[in-house]
N, C-alpha and C positions, 0 to 999 in steps of 0.2 A: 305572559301567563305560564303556570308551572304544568299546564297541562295543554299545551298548544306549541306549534309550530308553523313557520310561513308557509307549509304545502295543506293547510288546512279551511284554507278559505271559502272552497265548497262546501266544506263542513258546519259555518259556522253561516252559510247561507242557508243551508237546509236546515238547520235549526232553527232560525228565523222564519222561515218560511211555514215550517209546522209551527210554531208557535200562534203566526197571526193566524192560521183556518183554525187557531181553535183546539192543539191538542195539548194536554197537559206537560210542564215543563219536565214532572218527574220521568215521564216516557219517551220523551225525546233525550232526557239525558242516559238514560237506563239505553236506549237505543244507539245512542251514539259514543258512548261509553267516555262520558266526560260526566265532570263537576256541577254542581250549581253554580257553586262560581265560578267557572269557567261559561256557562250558560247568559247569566246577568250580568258580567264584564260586558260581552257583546250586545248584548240586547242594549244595554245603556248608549252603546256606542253607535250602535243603528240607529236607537231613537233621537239619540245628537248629528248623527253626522248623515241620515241616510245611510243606503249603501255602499258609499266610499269607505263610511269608518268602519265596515270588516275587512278592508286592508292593512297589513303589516306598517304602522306607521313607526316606522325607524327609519334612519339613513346610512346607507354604509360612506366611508372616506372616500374624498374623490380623490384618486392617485396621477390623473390625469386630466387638464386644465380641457383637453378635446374626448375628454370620455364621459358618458349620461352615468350619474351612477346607479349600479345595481339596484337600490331600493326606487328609485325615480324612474328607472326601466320599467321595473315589476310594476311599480300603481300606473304608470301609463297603459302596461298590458292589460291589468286585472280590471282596471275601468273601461278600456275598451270593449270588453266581452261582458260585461255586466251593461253598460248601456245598448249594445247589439239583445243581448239575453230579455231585457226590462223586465227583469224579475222582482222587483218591488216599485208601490205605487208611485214611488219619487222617480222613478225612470222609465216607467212603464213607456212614458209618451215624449219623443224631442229627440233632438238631434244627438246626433253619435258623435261627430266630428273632432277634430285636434282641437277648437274651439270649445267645446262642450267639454272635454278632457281638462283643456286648460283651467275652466271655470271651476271643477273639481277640484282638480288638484290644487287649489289655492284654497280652499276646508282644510289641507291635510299640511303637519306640519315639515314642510318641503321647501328649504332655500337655497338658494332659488328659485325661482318660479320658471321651469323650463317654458324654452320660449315654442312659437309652433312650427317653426322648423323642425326644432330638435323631437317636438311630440312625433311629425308628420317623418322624419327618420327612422323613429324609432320604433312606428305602427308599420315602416314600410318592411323594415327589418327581423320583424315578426310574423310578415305574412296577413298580415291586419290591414291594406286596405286592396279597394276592391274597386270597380267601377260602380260610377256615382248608383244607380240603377240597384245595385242589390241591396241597399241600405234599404230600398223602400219595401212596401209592402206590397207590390206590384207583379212579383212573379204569381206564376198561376197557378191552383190549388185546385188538385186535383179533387174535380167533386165525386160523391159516393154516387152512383146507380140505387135509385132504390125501385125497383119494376115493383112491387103490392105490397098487400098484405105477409106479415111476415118476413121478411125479407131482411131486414135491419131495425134494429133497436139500440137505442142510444139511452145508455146510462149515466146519472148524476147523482152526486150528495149535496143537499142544502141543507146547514146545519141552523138550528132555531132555536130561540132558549125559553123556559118554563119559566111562572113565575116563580121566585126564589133563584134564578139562573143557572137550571140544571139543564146542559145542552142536549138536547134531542138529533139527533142524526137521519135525519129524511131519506131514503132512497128512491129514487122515482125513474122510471125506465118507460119509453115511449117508444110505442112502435111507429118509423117515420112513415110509412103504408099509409095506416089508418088512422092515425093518432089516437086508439088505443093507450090506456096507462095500466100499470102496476104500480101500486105502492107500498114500501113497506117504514116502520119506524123503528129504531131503536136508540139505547145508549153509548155504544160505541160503532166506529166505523172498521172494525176489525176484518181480516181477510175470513174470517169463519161466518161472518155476518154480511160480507158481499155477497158471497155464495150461498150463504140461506136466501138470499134477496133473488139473484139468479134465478137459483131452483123453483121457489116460488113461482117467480115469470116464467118463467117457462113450463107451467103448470096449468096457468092461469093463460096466459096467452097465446101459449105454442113455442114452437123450436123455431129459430129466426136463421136464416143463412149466419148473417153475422151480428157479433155485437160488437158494438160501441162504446167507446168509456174515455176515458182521460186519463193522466199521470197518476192518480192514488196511489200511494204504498199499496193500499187493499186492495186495490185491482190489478198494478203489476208486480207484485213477488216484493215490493220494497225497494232499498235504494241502494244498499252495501256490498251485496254479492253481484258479481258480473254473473251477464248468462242465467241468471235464475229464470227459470220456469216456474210463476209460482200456482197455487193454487187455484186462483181463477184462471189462471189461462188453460191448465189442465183440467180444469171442470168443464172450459167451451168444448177443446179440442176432444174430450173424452164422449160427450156424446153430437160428436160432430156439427159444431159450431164455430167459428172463426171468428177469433178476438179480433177487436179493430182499436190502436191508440192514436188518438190526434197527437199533433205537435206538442210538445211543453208550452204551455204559459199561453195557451191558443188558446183560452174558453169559449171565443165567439165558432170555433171550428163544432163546437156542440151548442150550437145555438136553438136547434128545435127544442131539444130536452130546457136548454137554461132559458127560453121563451115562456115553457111551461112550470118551471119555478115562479118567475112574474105572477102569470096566472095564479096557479095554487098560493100564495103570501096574500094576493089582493082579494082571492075570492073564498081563501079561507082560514088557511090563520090568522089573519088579520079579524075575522069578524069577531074573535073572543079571545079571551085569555084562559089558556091552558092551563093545567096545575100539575099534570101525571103526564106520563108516558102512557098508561092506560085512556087519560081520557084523551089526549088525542086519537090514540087506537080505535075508540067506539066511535069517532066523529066523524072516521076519512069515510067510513060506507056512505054515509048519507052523499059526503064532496061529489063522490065516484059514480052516486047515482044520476046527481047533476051534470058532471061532466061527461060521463059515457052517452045520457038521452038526450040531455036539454041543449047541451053549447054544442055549438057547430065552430069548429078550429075554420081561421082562415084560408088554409090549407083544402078545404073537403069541400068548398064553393055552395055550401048551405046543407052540408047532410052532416050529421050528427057522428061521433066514432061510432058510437055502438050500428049506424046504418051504414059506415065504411065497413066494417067486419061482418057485415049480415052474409055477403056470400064468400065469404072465406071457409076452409075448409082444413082449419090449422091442425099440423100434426105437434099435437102438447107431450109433454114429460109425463112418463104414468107414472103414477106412486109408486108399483111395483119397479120400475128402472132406476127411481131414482135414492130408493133403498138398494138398489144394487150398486149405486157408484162408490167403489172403495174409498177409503180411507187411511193411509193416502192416497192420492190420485196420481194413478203411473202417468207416463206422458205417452201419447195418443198421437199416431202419424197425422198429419193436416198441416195447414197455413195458420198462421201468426199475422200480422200486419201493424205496422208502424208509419204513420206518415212522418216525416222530420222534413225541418228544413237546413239546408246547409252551410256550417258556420262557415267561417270567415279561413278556416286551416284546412278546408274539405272533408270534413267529419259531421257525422251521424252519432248519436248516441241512443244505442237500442239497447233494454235492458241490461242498463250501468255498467258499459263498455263503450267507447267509443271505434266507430270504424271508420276506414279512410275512402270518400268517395271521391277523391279529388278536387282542388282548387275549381277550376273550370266550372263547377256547378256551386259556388259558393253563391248563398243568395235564394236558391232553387230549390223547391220542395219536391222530395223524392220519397217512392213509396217502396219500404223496404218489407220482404215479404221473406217469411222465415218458415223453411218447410222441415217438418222435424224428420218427416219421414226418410228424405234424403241428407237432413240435415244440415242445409244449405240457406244461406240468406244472400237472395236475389234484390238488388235495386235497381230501380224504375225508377224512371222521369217521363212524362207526357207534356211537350211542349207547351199544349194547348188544347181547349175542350176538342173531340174529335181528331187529333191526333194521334199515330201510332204511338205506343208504350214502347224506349227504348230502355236494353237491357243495360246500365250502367258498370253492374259489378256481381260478380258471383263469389260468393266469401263462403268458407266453412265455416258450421258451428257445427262445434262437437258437444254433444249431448251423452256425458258421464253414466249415463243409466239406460235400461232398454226403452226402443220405441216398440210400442204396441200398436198390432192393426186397428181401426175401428170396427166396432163389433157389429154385428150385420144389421142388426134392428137401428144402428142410429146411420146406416149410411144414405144418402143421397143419390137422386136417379143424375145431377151433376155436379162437379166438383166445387165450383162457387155462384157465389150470386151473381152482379154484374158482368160478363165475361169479356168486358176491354178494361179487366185487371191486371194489365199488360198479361194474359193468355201463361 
C-alpha cells in the first residue's frame, strides 16, 4: 500500500476495531490520517484472513540456510501478541501456543511452514514465552471496594440502531452502592457528549469517589498522543473525582454496568421499535420509573434502588459549579487509575505510552495510579484479596502545563475511596 508501512500494524488494528463498534469509516480515516483505500484494502483482508491478514504478508530472502527469515520472524512476533492481546472475535478465545501460531501462519503466504522448534526459538528470543501459568486467566484481579452509596460508578456505551438504521449512542452509568442509573442518549459518542453525560450524573445522582469506565477514545483523551490527559479525565479530577480504567479488551471487568445493558435491551428496547432520537428520549422516564421503584437488582437482596438511596445523603454537582467548570479544563492535582495486565515484555500501556514494569510480573495485573499533583505514576500489585499493596515502580510523568490545586468546595474530608488502594 502507497500509504502504509510494516511499523503500522497497530494502526490498522485500531481501525478495525472502530470500525466493528460501529464508527464511521470517514472518521476513522480523517483520524488516522490514511486513505479509503488504504482503510478497505485491510478491512477485506481482515474479513479473509481474520487477524493474521493485517500482518505484512511479504517475505524477505533467506541468506542463511540456519537463519528464520525476517518477515517469518516478524508474523511469529506480531501473531504471538495479537493472540496473547484477543483483540478480535476470531481470537478472543484459544490457545496462544507455537501450535496455535503454527496453525496461522499456514493462512499467510509463508514457505516454508516454519516448523515448532523454530516458532518456539523464535518466541523465546523475543522475550515471548513465559511460564505456562501466565497465559491463563488465573492471576488475580484486583477487585474495587465499593463501601455505599456513591462511592463508585461505572460507566458504558451501548450503541442501538433506529429503524432506518441511524445508530443511537446509549450512555448508562450505575452507581455500584445502590444500583442507582443515570441515562442519557445521543448520536454521537464524542468526548464533548461523555462529559455532558458525566455532568448530568453527577447532578442527578451525586459526586461519586470514583468513576469507572473502559478504553473509549471519549473517555480517555484517544489513542495517538502519549500522555494525553484528556478531557474526561480533567473533568473527574477537576471537581475531585478519580477516573478508574479497566484493562483493554476486559469488558466483563465492567460487568455490573454491561449486566444492566442486558437488562435495559430485554426490558426496553426490545419492547418497541424506535423511530427518533427524541422518541426514545420521552420513553426512558417511564423505563426509570420501573427500574428505580418496581425491580429489585440481585444485588439489593429484595429492596428496590430507589429504597438503596433512600438514606443516602449525596453531595450532587450544583448548576452553579458546574457552569463554573472552565472550558478547557486545566488539569487538577489527584489520582488517575489504570488497571493493566502485564504483557509478555513487562510493559503496561497507560495513556498510549507504554511503560516498563518488568518481566517478573508478565502475566499479572497491576494497578497503576498516576498522581498529577506530584506527577508521578506509582505501580501496584496485590498478590491476593487481602494482601498488602506492593509498590512495583515509581515513574515520572511530566505534565507540559500547570497542575492546579482542587478548589475548596470539591475537596473531600479523605483522599480516596477504598483505602487498601495500595495507601
Amino acid at each position: 500500500m502507497a500509504d502504509d508501512h510494516s511499523g503500522n500494524i497497530p494502526l490498522r488494528q485500531e481501525a478495525i476495531r472502530r470500525h466493528i463498534q460501529g464508527e464511521p469509516i470517514a472518521r476513522i480515516c480523517r483520524d488516522l490520517n490514511r486513505s479509503r483505500r488504504w482503510f478497505y484494502f485491510w478491512w477485506h483482508r481482515y474479513r479473509r484472513l481474520g487477524i493474521s491478514g493485517l500482518i505484512d504478508q511479504r517475505r524477505a530472502p533467506r541468506t542463511s540456510p540456519h537463519k528464520t527469515p525476517d518477515a517469518v520472524e516478524h508474523a511469529i512476533v506480531t501473531l504471538r501478541r495479537e493472540l496473547e492481546a484477543g483483540a478480535s472475535p476470531q481470537v478472543k478465545y484459544g490457545l496462544i501456543g507455537r501450535r496455535a501460531i503454527q496453525r496461522r501462519l499456514r493462512e499467510l503466504p509463508i514457505t516454508p511452514v516454519p516448523s515448532l522448534a523454530t516458532i518456539q526459538r523464535t518466541l523465546a528470543r523475543h522475550g515471548l514465552t513465559h511460564r505456562p501459568e501466565v497465559a491463563e486467566d488465573a492471576a488475580y484481579y484486583p477487585r474495587l471496594s465499593v463501601p455505599g452509596a456513591n462511592a463508585v460508578y461505572a460507566t458504558d456505551i451501548i450503541t442501538r440502531h433506529l429503524r432506518g438504521g441511524q445508530a443511537v449512542q446509549n450512555f448508562h452509568t450505575l452507581d455500584l452502592g445502590t444500583r442507582a442509573v443515570h441515562l442519557t442518549q445521543a448520536l454521537d459518542k464524542t468526548t464533548a457528549t461523555a462529559c455532558r453525560h458525566l455532568l448530568d450524573t453527577w447532578e442527578d445522582l451525586g459526586l461519586p469517589w470514583v468513576q469507572q469506565m473502559d478504553n473509549e477514545d471519549c473517555f480517555r483523551g484517544g489513542h495517538t498522543h502519549a500522555r494525553v490527559l484528556g478531557r474526561v479525565v480533567r473533568t473527574c479530577l477537576y471537581v475531585g473525582i478519580e477516573p478508574l480504567f479497566i484493562p483493554f479488551y476486559e469488558a466483563k471487568r465492567n460487568g455490573d454496568v454491561e449486566a444492566f445493558h442486558g437488562l435495559w435491551v430485554k426490558a426496553f428496547w426490545s419492547r418497541q421499535e424506535f423511530t427518533s432520537l427524541e422518541h426514545v428520549q420521552d420513553e426512558v422516564p417511564t423505563f426509570l420509573r420501573w427500574y428505580l421503584s418496581d425491580y429489585d437488582p440481585p444485588r439489593l437482596c429484595g429492596r428496590t434502588p430507589e429504597q438503596a438511596c433512600s438514606r443516602s445523603r449525596p453531595t450532587r454537582l450544583s448548576g452553579t459549579a458546574r457552569c463554573a467548570v472552565p472550558d478547557p479544563v486545566p488539569v487538577t492535582a489527584g489520582c488517575a487509575h489504570f488497571i493493566r495486565k502485564v504483557d509478555a515484555a513487562g510493559e503496561v500501556v497507560v495513556l498510549n505510552q507504554s511503560w516498563e514494569v518488568g518481566k517478573r510480573w508478565a502475566g499479572h495485573y497491576v494497578w497503576a495510579r498516576l498522581e498529577t499533583g506530584s506527577q508521578r505514576l506509582v505501580v501496584l500489585n496485590q498478590a491476593h484479596a487481602g494482601a498488602a499493596w506492593k509498590q512495583i515502580k515509581s515513574l515520572k510523568f511530566v505534565i507540559h502545563c500547570p497542575v492546579h490545586d482542587l478548589l475548596p468546595q470539591f475537596r473531600r474530608s479523605r483522599p480516596r475511596c477504598p483505602e487498601d488502594w495500595g495507601n
